[in-house]
C-alpha positions as CSV (number, residue, x, y, z in Angstrom):
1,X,94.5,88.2,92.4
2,X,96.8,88.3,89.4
3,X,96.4,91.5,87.4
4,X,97.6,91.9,84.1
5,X,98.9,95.0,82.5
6,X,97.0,97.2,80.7
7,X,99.7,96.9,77.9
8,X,102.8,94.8,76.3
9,X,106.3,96.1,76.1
10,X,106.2,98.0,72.0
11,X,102.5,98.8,72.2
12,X,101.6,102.0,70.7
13,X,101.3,104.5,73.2
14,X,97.1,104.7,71.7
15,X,96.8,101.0,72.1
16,X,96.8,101.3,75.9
17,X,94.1,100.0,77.4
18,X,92.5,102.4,80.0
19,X,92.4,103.8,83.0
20,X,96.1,103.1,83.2
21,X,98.8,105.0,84.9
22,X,101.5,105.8,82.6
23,X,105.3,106.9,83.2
24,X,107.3,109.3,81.2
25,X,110.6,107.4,81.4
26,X,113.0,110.4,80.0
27,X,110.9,113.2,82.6
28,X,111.5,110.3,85.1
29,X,115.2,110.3,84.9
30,X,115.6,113.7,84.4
31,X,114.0,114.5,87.9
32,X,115.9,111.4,89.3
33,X,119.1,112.7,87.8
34,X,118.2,116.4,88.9
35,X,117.5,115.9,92.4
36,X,120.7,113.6,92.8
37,X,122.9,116.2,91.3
38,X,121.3,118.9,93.3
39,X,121.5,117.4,96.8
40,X,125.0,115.5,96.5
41,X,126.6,118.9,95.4
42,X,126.4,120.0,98.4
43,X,127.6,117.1,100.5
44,X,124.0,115.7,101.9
45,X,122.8,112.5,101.2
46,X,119.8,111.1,99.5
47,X,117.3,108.8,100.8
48,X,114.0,109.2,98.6
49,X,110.6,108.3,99.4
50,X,109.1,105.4,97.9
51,X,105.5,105.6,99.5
52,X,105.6,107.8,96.6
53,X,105.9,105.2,94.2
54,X,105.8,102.0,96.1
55,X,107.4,100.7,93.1
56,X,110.9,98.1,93.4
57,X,112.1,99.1,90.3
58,X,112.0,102.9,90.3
59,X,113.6,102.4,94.2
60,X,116.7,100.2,92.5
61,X,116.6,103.4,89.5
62,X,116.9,105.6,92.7
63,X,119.4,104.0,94.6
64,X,121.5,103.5,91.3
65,X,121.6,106.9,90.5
66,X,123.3,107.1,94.5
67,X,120.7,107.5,96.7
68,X,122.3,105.6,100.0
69,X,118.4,103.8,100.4
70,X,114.7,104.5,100.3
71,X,112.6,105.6,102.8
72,X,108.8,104.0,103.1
73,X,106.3,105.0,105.5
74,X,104.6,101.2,106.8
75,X,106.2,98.0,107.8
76,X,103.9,96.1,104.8
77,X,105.8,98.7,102.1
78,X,109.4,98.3,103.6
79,X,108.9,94.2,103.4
80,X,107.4,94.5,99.8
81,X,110.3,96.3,98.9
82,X,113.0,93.9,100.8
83,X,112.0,90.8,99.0
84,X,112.2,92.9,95.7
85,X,115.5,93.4,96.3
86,X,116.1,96.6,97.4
87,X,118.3,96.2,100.5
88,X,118.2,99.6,102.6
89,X,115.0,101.0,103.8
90,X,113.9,103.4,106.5
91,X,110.4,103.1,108.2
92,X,110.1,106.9,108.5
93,X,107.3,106.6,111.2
94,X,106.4,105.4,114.2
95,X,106.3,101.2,114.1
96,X,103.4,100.2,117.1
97,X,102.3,96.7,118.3
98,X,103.8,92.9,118.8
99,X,102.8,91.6,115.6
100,X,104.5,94.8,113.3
101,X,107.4,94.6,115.4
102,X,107.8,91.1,114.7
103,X,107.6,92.2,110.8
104,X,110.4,94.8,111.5
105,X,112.6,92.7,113.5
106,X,112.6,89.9,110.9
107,X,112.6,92.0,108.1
108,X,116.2,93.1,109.7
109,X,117.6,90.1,109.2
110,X,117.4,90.5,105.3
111,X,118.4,94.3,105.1
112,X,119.5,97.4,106.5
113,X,116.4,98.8,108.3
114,X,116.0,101.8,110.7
115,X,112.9,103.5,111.9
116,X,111.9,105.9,113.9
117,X,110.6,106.4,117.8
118,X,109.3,109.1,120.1
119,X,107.9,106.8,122.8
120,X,110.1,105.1,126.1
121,X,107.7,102.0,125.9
122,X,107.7,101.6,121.9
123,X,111.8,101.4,122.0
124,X,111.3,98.7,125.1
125,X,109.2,96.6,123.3
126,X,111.4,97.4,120.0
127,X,114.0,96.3,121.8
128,X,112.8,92.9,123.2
129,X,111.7,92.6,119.0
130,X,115.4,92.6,117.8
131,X,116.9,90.4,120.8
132,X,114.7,87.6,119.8
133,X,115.2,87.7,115.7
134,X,119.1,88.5,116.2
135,X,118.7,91.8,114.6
136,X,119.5,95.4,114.7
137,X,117.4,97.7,114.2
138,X,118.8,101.7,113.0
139,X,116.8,103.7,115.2
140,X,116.2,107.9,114.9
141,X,114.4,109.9,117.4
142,X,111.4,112.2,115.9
143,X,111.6,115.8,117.1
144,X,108.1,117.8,116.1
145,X,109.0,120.2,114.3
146,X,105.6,121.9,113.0
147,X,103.9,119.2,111.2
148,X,101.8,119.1,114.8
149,X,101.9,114.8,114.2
150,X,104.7,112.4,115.8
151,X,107.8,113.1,117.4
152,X,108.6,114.5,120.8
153,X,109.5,118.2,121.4
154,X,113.0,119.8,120.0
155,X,115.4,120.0,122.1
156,X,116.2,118.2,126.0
157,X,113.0,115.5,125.2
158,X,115.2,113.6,122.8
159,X,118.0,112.9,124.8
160,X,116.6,110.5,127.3
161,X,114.9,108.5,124.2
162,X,118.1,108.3,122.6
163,X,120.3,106.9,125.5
164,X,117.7,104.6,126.0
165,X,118.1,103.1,122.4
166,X,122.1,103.6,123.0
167,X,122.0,101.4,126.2
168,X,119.2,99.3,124.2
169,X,120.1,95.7,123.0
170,X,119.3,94.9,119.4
171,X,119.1,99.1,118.7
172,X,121.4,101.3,117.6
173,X,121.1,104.9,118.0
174,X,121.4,106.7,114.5
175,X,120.0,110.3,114.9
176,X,117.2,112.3,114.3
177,X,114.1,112.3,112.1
178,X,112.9,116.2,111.5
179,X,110.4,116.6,109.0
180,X,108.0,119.3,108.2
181,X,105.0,117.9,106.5
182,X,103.3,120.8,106.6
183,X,105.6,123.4,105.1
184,X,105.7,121.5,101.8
185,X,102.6,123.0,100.0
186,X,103.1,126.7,101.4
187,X,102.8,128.3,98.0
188,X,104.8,131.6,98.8
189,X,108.9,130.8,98.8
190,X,109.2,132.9,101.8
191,X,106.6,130.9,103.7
192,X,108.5,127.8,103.6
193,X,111.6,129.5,103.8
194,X,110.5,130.7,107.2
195,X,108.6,127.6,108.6
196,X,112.1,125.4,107.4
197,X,114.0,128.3,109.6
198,X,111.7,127.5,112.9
199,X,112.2,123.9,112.2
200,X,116.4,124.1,111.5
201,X,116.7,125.9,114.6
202,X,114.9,122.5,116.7
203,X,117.0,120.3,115.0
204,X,119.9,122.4,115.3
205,X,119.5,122.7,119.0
206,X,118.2,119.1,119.6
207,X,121.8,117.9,117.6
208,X,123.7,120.1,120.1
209,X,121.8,118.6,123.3
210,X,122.5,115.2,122.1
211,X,126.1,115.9,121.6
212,X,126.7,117.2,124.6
213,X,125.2,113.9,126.2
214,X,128.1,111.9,124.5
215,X,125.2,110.9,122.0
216,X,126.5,111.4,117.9
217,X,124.2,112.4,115.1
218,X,125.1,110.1,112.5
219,X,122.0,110.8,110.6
220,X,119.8,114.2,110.6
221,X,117.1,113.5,108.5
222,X,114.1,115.5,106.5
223,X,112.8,117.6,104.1
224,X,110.6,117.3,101.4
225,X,110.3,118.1,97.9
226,X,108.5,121.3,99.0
227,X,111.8,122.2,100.6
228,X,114.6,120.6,100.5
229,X,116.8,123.4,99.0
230,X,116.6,124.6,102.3
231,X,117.7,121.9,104.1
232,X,120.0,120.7,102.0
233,X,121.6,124.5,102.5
234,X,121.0,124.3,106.3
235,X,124.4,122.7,107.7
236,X,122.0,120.8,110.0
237,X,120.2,118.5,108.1
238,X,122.8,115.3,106.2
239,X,119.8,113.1,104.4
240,X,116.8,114.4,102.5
241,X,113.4,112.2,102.2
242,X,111.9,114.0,99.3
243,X,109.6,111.8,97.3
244,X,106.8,113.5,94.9
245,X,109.9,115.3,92.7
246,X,109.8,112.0,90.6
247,X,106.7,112.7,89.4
248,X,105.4,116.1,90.4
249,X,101.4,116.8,90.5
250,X,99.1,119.5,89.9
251,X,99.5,120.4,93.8
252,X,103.3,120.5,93.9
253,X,103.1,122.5,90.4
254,X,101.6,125.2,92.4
255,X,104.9,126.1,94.7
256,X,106.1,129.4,93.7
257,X,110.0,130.3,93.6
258,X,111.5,133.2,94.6
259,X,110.6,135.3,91.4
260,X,106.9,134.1,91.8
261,X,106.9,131.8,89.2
262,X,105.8,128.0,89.5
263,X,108.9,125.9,90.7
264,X,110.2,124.2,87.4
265,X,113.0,122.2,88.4
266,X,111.0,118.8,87.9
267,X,109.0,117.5,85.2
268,X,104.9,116.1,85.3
269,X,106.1,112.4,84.7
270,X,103.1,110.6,85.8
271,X,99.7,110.5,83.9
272,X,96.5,108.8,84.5
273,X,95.5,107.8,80.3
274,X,91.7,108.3,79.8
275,X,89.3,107.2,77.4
276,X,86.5,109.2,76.0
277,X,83.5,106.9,76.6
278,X,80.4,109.6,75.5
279,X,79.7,112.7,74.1
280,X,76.1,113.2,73.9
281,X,75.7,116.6,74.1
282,X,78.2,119.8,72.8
283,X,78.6,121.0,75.9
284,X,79.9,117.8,77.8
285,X,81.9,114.7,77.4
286,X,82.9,111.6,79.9
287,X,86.2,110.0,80.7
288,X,86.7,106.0,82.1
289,X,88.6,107.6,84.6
290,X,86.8,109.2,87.9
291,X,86.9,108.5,92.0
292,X,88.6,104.9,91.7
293,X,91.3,105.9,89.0
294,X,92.6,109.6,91.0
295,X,92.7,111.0,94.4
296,X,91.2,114.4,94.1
297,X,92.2,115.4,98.0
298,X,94.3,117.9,96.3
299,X,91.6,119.3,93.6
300,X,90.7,117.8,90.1
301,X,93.3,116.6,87.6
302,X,94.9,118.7,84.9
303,X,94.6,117.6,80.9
304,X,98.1,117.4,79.7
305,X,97.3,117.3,76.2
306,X,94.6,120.0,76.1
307,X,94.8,123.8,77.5
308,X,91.3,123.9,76.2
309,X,89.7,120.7,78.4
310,X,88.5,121.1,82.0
311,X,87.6,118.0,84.2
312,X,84.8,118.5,86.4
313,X,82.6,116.1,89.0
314,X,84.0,113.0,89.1
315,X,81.8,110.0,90.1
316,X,83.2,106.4,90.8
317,X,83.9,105.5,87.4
318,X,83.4,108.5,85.5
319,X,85.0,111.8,84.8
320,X,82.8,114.8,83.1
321,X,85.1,117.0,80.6
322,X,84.0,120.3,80.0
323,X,85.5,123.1,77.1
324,X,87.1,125.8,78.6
325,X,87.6,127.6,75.2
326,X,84.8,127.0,73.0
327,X,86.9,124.2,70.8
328,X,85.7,120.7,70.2
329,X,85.2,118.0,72.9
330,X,87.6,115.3,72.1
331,X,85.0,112.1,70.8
332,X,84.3,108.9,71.9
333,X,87.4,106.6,71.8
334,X,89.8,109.1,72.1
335,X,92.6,108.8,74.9
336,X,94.0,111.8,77.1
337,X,96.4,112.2,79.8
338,X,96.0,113.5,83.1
339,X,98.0,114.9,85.8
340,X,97.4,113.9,89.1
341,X,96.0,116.8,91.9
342,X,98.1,114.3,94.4
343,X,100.5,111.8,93.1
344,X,101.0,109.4,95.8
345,X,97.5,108.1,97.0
346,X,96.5,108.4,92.9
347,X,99.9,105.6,92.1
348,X,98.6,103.6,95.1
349,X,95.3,102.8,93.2
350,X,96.9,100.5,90.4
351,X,99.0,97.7,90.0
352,X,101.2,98.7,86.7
353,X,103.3,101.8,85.7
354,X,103.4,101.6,82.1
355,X,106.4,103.2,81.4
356,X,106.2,105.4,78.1
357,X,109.0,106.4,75.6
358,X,108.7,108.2,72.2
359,X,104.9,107.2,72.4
360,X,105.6,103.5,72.7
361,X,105.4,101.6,75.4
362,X,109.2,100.4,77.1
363,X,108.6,99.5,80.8
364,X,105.8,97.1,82.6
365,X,106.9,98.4,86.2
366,X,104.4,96.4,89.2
367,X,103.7,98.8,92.2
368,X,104.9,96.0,94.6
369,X,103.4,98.1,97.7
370,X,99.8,98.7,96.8
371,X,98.0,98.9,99.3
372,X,100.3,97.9,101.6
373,X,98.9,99.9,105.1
374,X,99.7,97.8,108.0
């Protein structure tokens, strides 16, 4: 079903039409441009996560700014983003079943593509994929490394997976996948300092195992926006898969630095626009924007307009507003911005970015990968 936007490029930033899901374009680039700078400075290389943004265009914006690709997390977001042109794309996960290794196989054949594996059988049948579609696939071994989900144990367990994708036809052996999910939202600096130490050390020792079996580490990959100043400073790990820094959300906003102030490296550059559709009462008003226009698995949204406005109880299409302060509740008709608790499920739920510059309206971006979960 075609879509259309909820605005035309020069629109007034008020003449959106709502619930949309609007882009700061100069707090875009400046995160794009930050993390760049701050990775590359130190010799590493970027590959940003796009199940972030599922978005084409922002991957291109990426990728011209010199990340070497994009990561994506499903076979359905890697092929939405192939035929859109971008042309380097890593399936950071674990690809299972005939029909999606069909997908990746193929998809091979029009890009570079990699992936990753922590199972004999999966890199078999992986294997058999790429033989019959005359492809290679780049294939990385996952280590676990405290997110307690995929990947086989630091250490000796990799190396037999990874000679079996050296000896494999159609696979090529390209490293290891290392990333700690669940160190990213440790609020304390020296928590994920310490939980990125444990995890250095497993790659660290899995790299030397490898090397010592003849097998070369041409990519180590990881890290998050959480932490990637500690990989990136690790001497281990040579490609970082942040994703949310191009956006940031009320969860991320919540990261402490070292001198216990909220991480500010990266600007809020994604907003969910509301409308004020009642105010019956003094005490309460209601917002178009509620369970089908946010993801609230990290809390409730954040007003970015209003220190004085709290959002409270969403239902499916509704969003209560409360004051915080005692000032007026905005009235009926008037538009607000939100930030997102969690920024990637919350971009997954529309179809346009409505990129926004000096409160007009200068980018209609599609999110190509919507819903893309197989």
């Amino acid at each position: 079903m075609l879509v259309y936007p909820p605005a035309r490029i020069g629109d007034r930033l008020q003449d959106v039409d709502t619930p949309a899901l609007l882009v700061d374009l100069d707090a875009l680039e400046h995160n794009i441009r930050r993390m760049q700078s701050m990775v590359v400075q130190r010799g590493v290389r970027l590959r940003p996560h796009s199940k972030t943004h599922k978005c084409a265009v922002i991957a291109k914006l990426q990728m011209d700014h010199g990340a070497v690709g994009v990561c994506a997390q499903k076979v359905a977001e890697a092929e939405a983003l192939v035929l859109a042109g971008v042309d380097n794309v890593l399936v950071s996960n674990q690809v299972v079943g005939q029909r999606k290794l069909e997908r990746l196989a193929a998809l091979a054949r029009q890009a570079v593509v990699g992936v990753c594996v922590d199972d004999a059988d999966n890199v078999a049948r992986m294997s058999e994929q790429a033989v019959r579609f005359g492809s290679q696939l780049n294939v990385l071994v996952e280590i676990e490394v405290g997110s307690e989900r995929c990947g086989v144990a630091p250490g000796e367990a990799a190396v037999p997976l990874a000679r079996q994708i050296d000896a494999a036809p159609g696979l090529r052996f390209g490293g290891i996948q290392a990333y700690h999910g669940g160190a990213q939202h440790l609020r304390q600096v020296e928590e994920r300092q310490k939980a990125i130490a444990n995890a250095v050390a497993g790659t660290a020792d899995t790299v030397s195992r490898l090397q010592a079996a003849g097998l070369e580490c041409e990519t180590v990959a990881g890290a998050g926006t959480g932490t990637y100043e500690f990989e990136r400073d690790s001497q281990v790990f040579n490609e970082l898969q942040v994703g949310s820094y191009i956006f940031m959300d009320v969860d991320y906003a919540k990261n402490l630095d070292a001198a216990n102030n909220p991480v500010s490296e990266f600007k809020h550059s994604l907003f969910v626009y509301t409308s004020v559709i009642s105010r019956t009462t003094g005490v309460r008003a209601v917002v178009d924007a509620g369970l089908k226009a946010l993801s609230f698995d990290s809390g409730m949204p954040l007003f970015a307009d209003s220190n004085g406005l709290t959002y409270v109880r969403p239902s499916d299409e509704h969003g209560r507003i409360l004051s915080s302060n005692g000032s007026p509740l905005p009235a009926p008709g008037e538009k607000l911005r939100l930030i997102p608790g969690h920024c990637d499920p919350t971009a997954n739920l529309y179809d346009w970015y409505v990129g926004i510059r000096q409160e007009h309206v200068a980018a209609l971006w599609p999110i190509v990968a919507r819903g893309a979960l197989t």
